[in-house]
N, C-alpha and C positions, 0 to 999 in steps of 0.2 A: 765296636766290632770292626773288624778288618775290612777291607772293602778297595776297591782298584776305580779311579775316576778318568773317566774318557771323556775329552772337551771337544766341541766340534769348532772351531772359530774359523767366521770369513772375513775376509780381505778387512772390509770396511769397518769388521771389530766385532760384529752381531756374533754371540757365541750360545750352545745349549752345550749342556754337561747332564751327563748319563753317569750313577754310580751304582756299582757292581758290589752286590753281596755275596752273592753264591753261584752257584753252577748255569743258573736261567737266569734272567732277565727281560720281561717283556714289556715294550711297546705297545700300547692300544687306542684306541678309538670307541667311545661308546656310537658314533656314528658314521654315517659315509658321509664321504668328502670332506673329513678334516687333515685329508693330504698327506695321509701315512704310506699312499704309491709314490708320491713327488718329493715325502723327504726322503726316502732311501735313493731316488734317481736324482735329487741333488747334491746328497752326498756321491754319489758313483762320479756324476760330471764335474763338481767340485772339484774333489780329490784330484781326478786324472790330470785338471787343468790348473791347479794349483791354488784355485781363490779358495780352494777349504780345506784350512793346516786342523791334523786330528793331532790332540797333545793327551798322549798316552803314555803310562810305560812297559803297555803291553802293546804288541803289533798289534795291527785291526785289518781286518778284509771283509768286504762285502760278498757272500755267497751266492752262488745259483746253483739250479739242479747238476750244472754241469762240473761247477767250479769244487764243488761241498765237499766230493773226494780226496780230492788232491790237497785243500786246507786241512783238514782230519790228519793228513800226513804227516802233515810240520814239524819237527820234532818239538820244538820250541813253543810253550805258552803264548795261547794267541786269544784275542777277542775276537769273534765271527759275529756277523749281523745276516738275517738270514729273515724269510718267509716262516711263519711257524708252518701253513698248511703244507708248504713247500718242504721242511724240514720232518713232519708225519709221513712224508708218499716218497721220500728219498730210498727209502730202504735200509739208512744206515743210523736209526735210530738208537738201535743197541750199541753201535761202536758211539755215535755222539752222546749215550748215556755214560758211559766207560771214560769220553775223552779227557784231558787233562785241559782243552781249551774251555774258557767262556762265552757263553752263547745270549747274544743281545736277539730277541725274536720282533717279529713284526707283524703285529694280531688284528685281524679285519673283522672276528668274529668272537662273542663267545660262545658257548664259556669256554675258557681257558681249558688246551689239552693238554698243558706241560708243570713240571714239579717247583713253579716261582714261590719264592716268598714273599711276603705281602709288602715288606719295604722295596722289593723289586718290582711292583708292577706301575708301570708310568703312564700316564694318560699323553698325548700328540694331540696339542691343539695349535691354531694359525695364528700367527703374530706380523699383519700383513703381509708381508715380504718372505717372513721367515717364520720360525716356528719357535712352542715352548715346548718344555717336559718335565710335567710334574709328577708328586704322587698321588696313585689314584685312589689312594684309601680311604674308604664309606665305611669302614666297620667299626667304626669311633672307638679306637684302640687308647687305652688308658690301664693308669694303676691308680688310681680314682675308684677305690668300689662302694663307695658307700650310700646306701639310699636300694640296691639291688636284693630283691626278694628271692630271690632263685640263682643257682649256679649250676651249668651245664657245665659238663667234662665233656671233652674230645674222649677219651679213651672209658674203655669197658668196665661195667660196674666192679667194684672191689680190685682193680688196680690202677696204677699212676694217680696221677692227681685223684681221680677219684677218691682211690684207696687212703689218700695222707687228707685229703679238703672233710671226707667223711669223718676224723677222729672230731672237728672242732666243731662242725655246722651239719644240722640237719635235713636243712631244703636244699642238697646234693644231687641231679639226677645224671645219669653218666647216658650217651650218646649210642657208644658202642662203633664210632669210625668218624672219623673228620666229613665222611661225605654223610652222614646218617645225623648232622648238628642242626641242619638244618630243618626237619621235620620237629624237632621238639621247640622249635624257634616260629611254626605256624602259629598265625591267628593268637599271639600275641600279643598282648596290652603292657604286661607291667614291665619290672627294669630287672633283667638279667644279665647276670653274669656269666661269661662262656670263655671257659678257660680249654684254648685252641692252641694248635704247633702251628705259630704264624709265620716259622721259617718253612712252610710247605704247605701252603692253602693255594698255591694257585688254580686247583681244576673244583674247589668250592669255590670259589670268591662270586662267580658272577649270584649264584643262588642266597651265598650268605649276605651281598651288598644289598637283593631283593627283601630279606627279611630285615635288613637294618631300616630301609627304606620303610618297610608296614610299620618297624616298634621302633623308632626315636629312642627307646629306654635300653634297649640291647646295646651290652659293651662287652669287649673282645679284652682279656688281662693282655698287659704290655709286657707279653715274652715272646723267644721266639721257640721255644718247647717245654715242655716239663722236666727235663733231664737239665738244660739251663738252669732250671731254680733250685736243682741238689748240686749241679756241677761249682754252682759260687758261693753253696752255702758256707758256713763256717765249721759246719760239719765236715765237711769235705775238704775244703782246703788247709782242716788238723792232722790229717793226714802228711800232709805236705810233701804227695806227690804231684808231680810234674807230666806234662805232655808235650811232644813235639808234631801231635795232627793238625793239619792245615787245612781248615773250611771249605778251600777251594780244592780242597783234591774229594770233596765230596758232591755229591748230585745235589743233595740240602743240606740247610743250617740244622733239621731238625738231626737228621742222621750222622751232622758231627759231633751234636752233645751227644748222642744217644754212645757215641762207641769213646768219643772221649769219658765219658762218667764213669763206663765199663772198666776203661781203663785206670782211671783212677781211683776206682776201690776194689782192684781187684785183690783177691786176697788177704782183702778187711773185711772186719765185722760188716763194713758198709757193703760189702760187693755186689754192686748191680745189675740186674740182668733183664734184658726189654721183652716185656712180657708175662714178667713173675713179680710175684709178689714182693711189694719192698722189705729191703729189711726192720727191723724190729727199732736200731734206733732214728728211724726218719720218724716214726709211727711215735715214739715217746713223746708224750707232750713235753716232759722232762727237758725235750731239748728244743722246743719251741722257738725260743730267739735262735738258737744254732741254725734253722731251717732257715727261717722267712726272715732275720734281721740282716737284709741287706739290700744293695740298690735295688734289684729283679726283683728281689719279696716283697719289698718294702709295701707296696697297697693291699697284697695279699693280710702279712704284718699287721698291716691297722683293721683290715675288715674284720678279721678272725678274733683281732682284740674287741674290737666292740661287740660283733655279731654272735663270738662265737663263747662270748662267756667269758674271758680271759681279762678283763679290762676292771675287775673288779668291781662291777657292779655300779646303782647309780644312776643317773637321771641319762637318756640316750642322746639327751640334743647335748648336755654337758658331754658328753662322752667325743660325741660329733666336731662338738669346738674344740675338744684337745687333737682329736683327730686332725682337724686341719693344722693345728698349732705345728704337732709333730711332723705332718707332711712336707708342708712350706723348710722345714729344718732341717730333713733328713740330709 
């Protein structure tokens, strides 16, 4: 996936790298005092005074309530690092939803009030002197599904994933909104599967990290929407139209597959429309491998083969050791 990396390096060589998927990007802290006010004011005195070279190839500016408007301005693609709560009570939300810059925030609290993707959210921890930034993903993200009694859908019963995961598997239950995933994920024991728009979880994530946290057995499929998994099927790309939209000209990853797919069947038997029912050949089993044989399906692929009846039948642990066979291969 595309993506823009911003290096921070001092003098003496200590460097952290921040990388940029989409439109937000947040900074966090699960606690106070792991010095997410001291790294932004040593980037600001760094910078000014030269011991801290930012190696981008987009500009970068540090925000304040005062400075926010006039960065907005720029004509030119920029990285902005900013306050989130500071960037909520600015006023100019809507125009920084709209903007064409990139927005790195700096989070003291959750949950999260902004549209991140979950490869975009970074934990800020101390590394004496200086600092690290990792990612902070608890939602034990995998295409791994095997051993999983249950599958949550993000979206509303008898459409998206629901609607195509329903033709092959029975223990399907669908959600009805990414914030509403979480209540079917209560009190919890066995191993679920929850097929989520991971390129826009950020204003779930603190709730959904609390449920991975009670069930160990809870795993998130490794996409970043459900339009992703028809956008690279082989279905789709026999078509063999083309797109020229740019990820970063959207607010999410999940909102570029959604209008890229649009785009690319429109006007086909496939034509997709977010909302509506799929068409008729996603739904064919007939075209089964067309859908799910590929990198993004690929665990969907194997679960549905063994799970879903398609594997021809046959001992389940045999079925289980092919599964790994083909995984490891893919």
């Amino acid at each position: 996936m595309e993506h823009f990396d911003i290096n921070f390096v001092r003098s003496d060589g200590k460097s952290v790298n921040v990388r940029l998927f989409s439109h937000y990007t947040c900074i966090c802290g699960k606690f106070s005092g792991e010095g997410k006010s001291e790294f932004v004011s040593l980037l600001e005195d760094g910078i000014s005074t030269g011991d801290i070279s930012v190696v981008s190839k987009l500009p970068f500016a540090i925000a304040t309530p005062g400075s926010l408007e006039a960065l907005l301005n720029i004509p030119d693609r920029s990285i902005i690092m900013i306050d989130e709560a500071e960037m909520l009570h600015s006023g100019f939300l809507s125009k920084i939803n709209q903007s064409k810059h990139l927005f790195i925030t700096i989070t003291r609290a959750f949950p999260l009030k902004l549209d991140y993707p979950l490869q975009g959210i970074y934990k800020l921890s101390r590394d004496n002197d200086w600092f690290v930034i990792e990612n902070d993903s608890v939602l034990n993200v995998s295409d791994d599904c095997t051993g999983c009694k249950m599958v949550i859908t993000e979206s509303h019963k008898g459409r998206s994933e629901h609607e195509l995961i329903s033709c092959y598997l029975n223990n399907v239950q669908a959600a009805g909104g990414r914030d509403r995933i979480e209540k079917l994920l209560r009190n919890t024991t066995e191993n679920i599967l929850v097929l989520a728009d991971l390129g826009n979880i950020g204003r779930a994530y603190a709730i959904l990290a609390k449920r991975c946290k009670d069930n160990p057995g809870i795993k998130f499929y490794n996409y970043q929407s459900f339009e992703e998994l028809l956008c690279v099927s082989r279905l789709v790309r026999n078509l063999q139209t083309t797109t020229l939209k740019y990820v970063f000209d959207y607010i999410t990853i999940e909102k570029y597959y959604e209008e890229v797919l649009e785009e690319l069947t429109a006007g086909s038997s496939l034509e997709y429309k977010h909302g509506k029912r799929l068409p008729e050949a996603f739904l064919d089993k007939g075209n089964f491998d067309l859908v799910f044989k590929n990198d993004t399906g690929k665990g969907l692929y194997h679960f549905i083969k063994i799970y879903g009846g398609l594997a021809g039948g046959g001992d389940d642990k045999k079925q289980k050791e092919k599964h790994a066979k083909e995984m490891s291969a893919f």
